[in-house]
N, C-alpha and C positions, 0 to 999 in steps of 0.2 A: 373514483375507482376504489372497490374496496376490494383487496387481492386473498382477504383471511376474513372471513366472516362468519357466524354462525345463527341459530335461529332456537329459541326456548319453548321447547316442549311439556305441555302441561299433562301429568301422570299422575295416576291417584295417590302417588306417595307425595307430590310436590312438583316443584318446577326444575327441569334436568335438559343441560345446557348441553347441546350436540352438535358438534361438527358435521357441516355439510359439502357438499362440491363447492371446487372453486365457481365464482361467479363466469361469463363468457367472456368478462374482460379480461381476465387473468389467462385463462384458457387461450385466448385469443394474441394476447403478448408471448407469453411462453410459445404457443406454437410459431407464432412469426420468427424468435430470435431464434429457437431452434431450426427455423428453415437457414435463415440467414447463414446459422453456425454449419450445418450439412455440406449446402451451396460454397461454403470457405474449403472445405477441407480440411480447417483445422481442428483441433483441440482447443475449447475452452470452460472456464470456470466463470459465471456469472451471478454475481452474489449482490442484489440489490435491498434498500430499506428506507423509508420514508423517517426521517427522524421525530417524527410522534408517534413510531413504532406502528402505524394501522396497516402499511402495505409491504409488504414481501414479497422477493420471487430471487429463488435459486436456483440453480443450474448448475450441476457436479461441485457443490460448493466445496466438497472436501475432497476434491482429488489433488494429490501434491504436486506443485512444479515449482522447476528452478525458480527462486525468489528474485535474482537479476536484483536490480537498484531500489525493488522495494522494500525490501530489508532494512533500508535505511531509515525507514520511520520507526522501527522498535530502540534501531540505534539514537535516533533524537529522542524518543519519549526519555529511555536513558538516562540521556545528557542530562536533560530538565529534571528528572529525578534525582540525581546526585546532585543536580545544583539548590534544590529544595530540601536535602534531605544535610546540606553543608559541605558535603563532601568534595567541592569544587565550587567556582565562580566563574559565571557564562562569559563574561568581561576577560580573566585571569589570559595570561598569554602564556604558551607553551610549545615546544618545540617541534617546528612541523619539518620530517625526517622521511627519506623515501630508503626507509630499511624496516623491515617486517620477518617473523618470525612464523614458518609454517607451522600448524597445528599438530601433523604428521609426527616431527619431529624436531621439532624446534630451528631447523632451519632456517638461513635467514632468507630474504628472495627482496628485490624491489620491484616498483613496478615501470611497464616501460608507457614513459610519461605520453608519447604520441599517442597509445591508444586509449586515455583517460578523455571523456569528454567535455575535461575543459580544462587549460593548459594553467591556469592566473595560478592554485596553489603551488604548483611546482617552480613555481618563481620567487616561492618564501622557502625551500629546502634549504635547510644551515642557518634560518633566522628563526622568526618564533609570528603564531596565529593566536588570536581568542577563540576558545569554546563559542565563541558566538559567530566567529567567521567561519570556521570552520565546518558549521552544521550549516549555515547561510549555502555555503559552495557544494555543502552534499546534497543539499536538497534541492536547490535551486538549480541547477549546474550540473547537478550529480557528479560532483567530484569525487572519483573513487578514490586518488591520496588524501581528501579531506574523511571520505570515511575509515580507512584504514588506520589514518593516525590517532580519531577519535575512539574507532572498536580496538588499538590496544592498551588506551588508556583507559576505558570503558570497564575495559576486560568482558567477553563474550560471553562467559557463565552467568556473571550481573545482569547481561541484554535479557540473557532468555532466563533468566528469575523473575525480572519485570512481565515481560510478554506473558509468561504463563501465569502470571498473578491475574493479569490484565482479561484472563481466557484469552489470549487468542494462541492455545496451543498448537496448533495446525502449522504457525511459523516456528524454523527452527532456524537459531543464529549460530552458527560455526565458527567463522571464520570471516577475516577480510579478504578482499578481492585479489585473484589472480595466486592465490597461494596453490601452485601449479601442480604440488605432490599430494595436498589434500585434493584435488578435483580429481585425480587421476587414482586416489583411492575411494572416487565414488562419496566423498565429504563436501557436498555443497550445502548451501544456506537455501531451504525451503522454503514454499508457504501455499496454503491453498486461499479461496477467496474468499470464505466464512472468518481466516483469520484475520486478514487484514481489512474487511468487513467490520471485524469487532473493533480494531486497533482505530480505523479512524473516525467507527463511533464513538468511542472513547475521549478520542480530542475535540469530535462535534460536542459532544452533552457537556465539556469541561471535567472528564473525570479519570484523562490522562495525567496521573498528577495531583493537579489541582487545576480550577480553573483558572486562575494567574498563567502559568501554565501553560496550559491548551490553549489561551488564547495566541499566545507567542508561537504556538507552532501553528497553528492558523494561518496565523499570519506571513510565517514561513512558506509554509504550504501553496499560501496565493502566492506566491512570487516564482512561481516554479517556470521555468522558459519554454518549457518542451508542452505544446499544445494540439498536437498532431492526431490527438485518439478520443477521449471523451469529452474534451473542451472542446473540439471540431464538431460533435452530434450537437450542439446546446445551441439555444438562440444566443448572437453575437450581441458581449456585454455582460452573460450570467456568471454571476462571483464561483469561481471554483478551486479550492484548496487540495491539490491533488501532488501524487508521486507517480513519476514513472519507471519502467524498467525496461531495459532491452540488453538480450546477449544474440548470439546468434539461435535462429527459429524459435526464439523467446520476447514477447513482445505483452508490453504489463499497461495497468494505469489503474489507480484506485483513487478516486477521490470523493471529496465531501460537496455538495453542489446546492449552492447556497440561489435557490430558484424559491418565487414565490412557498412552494410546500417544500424545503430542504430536504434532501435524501443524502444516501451515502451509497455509492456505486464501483464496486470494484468488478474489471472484466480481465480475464488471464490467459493469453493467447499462446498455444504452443501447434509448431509445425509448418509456418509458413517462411519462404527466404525470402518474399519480398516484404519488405515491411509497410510500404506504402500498402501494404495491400492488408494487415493484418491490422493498422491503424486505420483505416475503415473500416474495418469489422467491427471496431470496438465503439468508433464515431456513430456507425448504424444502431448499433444499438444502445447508445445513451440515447439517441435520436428519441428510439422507438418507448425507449424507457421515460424520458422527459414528456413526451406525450400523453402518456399512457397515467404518470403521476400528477399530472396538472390541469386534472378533469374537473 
């Protein structure tokens, strides 16, 4: 399948290279997941790419929604950056503390541990984690005390210095989770799905960073537990490096999908309350996208 293709036209000044219509397979995937997306009801942003860069296919790639837990990877590219750059050691231990400072106004606020989904860091409050656990529990786990305590050592202006260096402007990093007077003045962490597109090509090609690097977050990245959306479309066994996210009628999943032709597939689901239901939207169309790439 070739989704961007074009065709050279010979003219008495020379040979002049002209974009044509997509082919019918392309035509033919786009209308599908666009039926699928109608048939949902919901909102989404579908941002796909073959990582030999030959096939493409977007779908509102730039429209903004809540970032939910996928924010978490510009905060890990971060991490690895300051640890490349000296300014920390991924090993080093440091104090994991469930008191945080709103953005609004400095505020302090914590967060209430039962609706974090996953309880293990809040059992080191008052002792001390590595840079290395820490990002292991945000990513894997999606530990929101593990990323909270990482975005205020990080510091959030550094996250999104990186992100925007990296292009993936479209995400904006704020603030850490549940900082309740920044939400309520309409300050949440964004992203559309061209950004986080770009962010985890970045760690596919080794150029988040370095590649030393991106491999470590890779490897991060396959270890993630939550498999309910675009690992559920893929044939069972296909290596997949991905991030999820979910808040309420927000339901995310971007990953790098390590298939005979590797791609990079992020889909961004907003407006549905069930979520079983919005994780098969996103299952359906890795489905139809893993297909469609593996001709």
């Amino acid at each position: 399948m070739q989704l961007r293709w074009s065709v050279l036209c010979v003219l008495a000044a020379g040979v002049v290279q002209l974009p044509v219509a997509p082919q019918p397979s392309e035509a033919a995937l786009r209308a599908e997941i666009e039926q699928r997306i109608r048939a949902s009801g919901a909102e989404v942003g579908v941002a796909f790419r073959t990582l030999d860069g030959g096939d493409e296919l977007l779908i509102q790639p730039d429209v903004s929604f809540h970032a939910a837990s996928t924010m978490k990877v510009p905060v890990m590219i971060e991490l690895y950056r300051q640890a490349h750059a000296g300014l920390l050691r991924l090993d080093e231990e440091v104090p994991v503390v469930n008191a945080f400072h709103s953005i609004v106004d400095g505020s302090p606020y914590a967060l209430a541990v039962g609706d974090d989904s996953d309880a293990g860091v809040s059992k080191h409050v008052g002792g001390r984690m590595s840079y290395r656990d820490l990002c292991e529990a945000m990513i894997t786990v999606s530990s929101n005390l593990a990323a909270n305590v990482l975005i205020e050592r990080l510091g959030p202006a550094n996250i999104q210095r990186t992100t925007d260096a990296l292009g993936a402007t479209g995400m904006r990093v704020l603030r850490g989770v549940e900082d309740g007077k920044a939400f309520d003045n309409g300050l949440n962490n964004t992203t559309t799905a061209r950004a986080l597109l770009t962010l985890m090509e970045k760690i596919a090609h080794g150029d988040a960073v370095d590649k030393a690097a991106s491999d470590e977050m890779v490897a991060v990245l396959k270890r993630q537990t939550f498999h309910d959306r675009i690992p559920a479309g893929l044939p069972p066994g296909t290596p997949v490096a991905h991030k999820t996210g979910e808040i309420t009628r927000i339901q995310h999943d971007a990953a790098i999908v390590y298939a005979a032709r590797p791609f990079v597939l992020v889909v961004l689901v907003r407006g549905l309350d069930d979520t079983k239901r919005s994780a098969a939207l996103a299952a359906d169309i890795a489905r139809l996208v893993y297909a469609a790439s593996q001709r």
